[in-house]
Structures are given as C-alpha cells and as structure tokens.
C-alpha positions as CSV (number, residue, x, y, z in Angstrom):
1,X,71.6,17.7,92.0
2,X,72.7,20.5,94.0
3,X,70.8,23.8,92.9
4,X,74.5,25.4,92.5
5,X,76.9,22.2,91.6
6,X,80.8,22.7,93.1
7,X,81.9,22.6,89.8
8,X,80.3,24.2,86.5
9,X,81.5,25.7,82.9
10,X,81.6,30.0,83.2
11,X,82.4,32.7,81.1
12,X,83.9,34.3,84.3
13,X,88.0,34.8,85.0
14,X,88.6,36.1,88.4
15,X,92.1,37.5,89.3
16,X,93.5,38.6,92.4
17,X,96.7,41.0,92.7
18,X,99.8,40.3,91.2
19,X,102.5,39.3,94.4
20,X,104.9,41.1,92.7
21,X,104.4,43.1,90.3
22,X,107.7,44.9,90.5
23,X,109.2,42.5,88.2
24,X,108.5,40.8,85.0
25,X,108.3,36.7,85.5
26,X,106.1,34.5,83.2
27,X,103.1,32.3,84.4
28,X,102.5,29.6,82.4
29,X,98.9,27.1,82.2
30,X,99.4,24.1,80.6
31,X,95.2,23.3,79.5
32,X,96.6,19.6,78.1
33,X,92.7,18.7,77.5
34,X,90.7,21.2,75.6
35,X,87.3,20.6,73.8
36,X,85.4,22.1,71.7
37,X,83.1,21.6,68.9
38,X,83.8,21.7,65.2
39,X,81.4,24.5,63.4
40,X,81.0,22.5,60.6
41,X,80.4,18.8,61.3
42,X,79.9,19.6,65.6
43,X,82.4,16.6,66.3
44,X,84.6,17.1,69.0
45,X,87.9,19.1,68.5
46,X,91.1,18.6,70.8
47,X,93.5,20.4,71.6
48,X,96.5,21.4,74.2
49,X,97.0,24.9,74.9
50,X,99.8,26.7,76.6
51,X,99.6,30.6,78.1
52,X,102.5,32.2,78.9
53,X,101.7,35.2,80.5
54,X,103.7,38.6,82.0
55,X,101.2,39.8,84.6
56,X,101.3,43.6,85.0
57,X,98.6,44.3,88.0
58,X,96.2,41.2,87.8
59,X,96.6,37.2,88.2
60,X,94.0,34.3,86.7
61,X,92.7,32.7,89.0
62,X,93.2,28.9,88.4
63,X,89.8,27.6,88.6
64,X,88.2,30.1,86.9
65,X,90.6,29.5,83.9
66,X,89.5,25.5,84.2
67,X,85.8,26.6,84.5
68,X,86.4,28.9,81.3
69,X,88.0,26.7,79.1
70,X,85.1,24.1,79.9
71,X,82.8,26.4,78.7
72,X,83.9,25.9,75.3
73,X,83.1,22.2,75.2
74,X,79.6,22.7,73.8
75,X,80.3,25.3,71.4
76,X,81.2,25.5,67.4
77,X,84.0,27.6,66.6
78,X,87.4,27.6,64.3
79,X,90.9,27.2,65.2
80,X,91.7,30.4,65.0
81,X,88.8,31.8,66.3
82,X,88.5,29.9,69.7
83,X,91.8,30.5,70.0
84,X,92.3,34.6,70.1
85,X,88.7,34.5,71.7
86,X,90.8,33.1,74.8
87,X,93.3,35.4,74.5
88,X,91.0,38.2,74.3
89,X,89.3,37.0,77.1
90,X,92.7,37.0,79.1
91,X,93.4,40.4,78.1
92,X,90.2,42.0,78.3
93,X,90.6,40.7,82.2
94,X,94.1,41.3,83.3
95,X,95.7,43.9,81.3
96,X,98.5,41.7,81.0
97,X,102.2,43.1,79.8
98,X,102.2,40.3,77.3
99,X,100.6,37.2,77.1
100,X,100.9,34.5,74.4
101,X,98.8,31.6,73.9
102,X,99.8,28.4,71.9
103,X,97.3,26.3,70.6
104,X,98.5,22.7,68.9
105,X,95.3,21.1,67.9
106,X,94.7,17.1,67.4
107,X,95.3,15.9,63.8
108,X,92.2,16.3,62.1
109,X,91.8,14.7,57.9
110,X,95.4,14.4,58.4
111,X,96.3,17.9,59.5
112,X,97.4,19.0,62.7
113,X,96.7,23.0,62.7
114,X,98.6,25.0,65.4
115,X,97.6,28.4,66.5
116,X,99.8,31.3,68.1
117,X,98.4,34.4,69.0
118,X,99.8,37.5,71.2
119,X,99.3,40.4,73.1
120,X,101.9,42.8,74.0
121,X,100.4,46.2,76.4
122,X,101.6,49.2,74.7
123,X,105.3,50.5,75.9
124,X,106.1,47.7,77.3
125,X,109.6,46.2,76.9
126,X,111.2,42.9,77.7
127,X,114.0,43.0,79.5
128,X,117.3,41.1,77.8
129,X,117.8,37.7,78.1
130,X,120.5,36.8,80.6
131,X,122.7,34.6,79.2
132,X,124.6,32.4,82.3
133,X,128.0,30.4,81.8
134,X,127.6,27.1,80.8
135,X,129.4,24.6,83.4
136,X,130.4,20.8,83.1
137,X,128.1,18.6,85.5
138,X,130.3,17.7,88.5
139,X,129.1,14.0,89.5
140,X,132.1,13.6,92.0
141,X,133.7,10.8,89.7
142,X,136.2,10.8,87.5
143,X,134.9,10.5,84.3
C-alpha cells in the first residue's frame, strides 16, 4: 500500500471562495450512504443526509466533505450527536449564512429517527420567496 493512499477518511473540510457571493443560492450534498457506529451495541448505523447550505464567503470542497463523512464510519455516537457534530463542523469551517442539515436514519428496533439541525449567521435575513405564475403545459396538441 501506498505510504499516502489516494483516498483516506479526514477530519479536514477544505473550501475555496464562494463564485458569487453577492447573492444568496443554496448548495445542496446529498450523502445517500452514511455510516457510523452505534455507541451502545457498535453495529453499524445508516443513514442519508442532506445539507442545504447559504454560503457567505467559503465553499466545501466536495471531496473533503466525502473524506469527512467517512471518518465517521469507525466511530460510536448518537443520532443527534453525529448529526450537529457535522453541522458544527460545517460552520466552524465556512461561516455559512445558514446551513441546515437533515438526517433520516435507517429503521432501527422499528424506529426510524430523523434529525434536523440549523445554523443561521447572526443578521442575516432570507430574502422572500418569489412566487411565479403558474402556466398550463403547452404540448402542441389539442387536448
């Protein structure tokens, strides 16, 4: 094995500068297959993540989120912990205008547990929803 493999699990996010930071849009990850252990009986937890995030100065770099979320495969931790941990992470990183991360963990003893956790930077304000005209779908036949 290479003495630095291509590919490893890190606590590391790297970012690079927001292309346009004049203007609120939202980033979203979709992490479909996250692991981790369970703190009490170490099986293997599952669970799909989404991040929806309103960068201010700072992106995530994408394979640094892939290489962080790997690093939770080997560890113990709750739900809720694991959860806000990554969003923590996130924040502590990118000083994001908001960010909000949805957890929806595999059924486990008959329970599936979802987890939602946000940030929102101090001051900041969304701006209003734009609300467009609703049209008919023109299929060029007569109906």
């Amino acid at each position: 094995m290479p003495p630095n493999p291509p590919t490893a699990p890190s606590k590391e996010l790297h970012v690079f500068p927001n292309p346009a930071p004049e203007r609120d849009y939202v980033i979203q990850f979709q992490i479909p297959e996250f692991t981790c252990l369970c703190p009490l009986t170490g099986q293997p937890d599952f669970a799909h993540f989404t991040i929806d995030m309103i960068a201010d100065g700072l992106c995530v770099e994408l394979k640094s989120l892939k290489m962080y979320m790997w690093s939770f495969r080997d560890e113990g931790a709750f739900h809720e912990k694991v959860t806000n941990d990554i969003l923590g992470k996130i924040v502590e990183t990118t000083a994001p205008r908001f960010a909000r991360i949805t957890a929806r963990w595999y059924v486990r003893g008959g329970i599936y547990t979802n987890v939602v956790a946000e940030h929102r930077k101090k001051g900041w304000k969304p701006e209003p929803v734009v609300v467009l005209p609703q049209h008919a779908t023109e299929r060029g036949l007569p109906t």
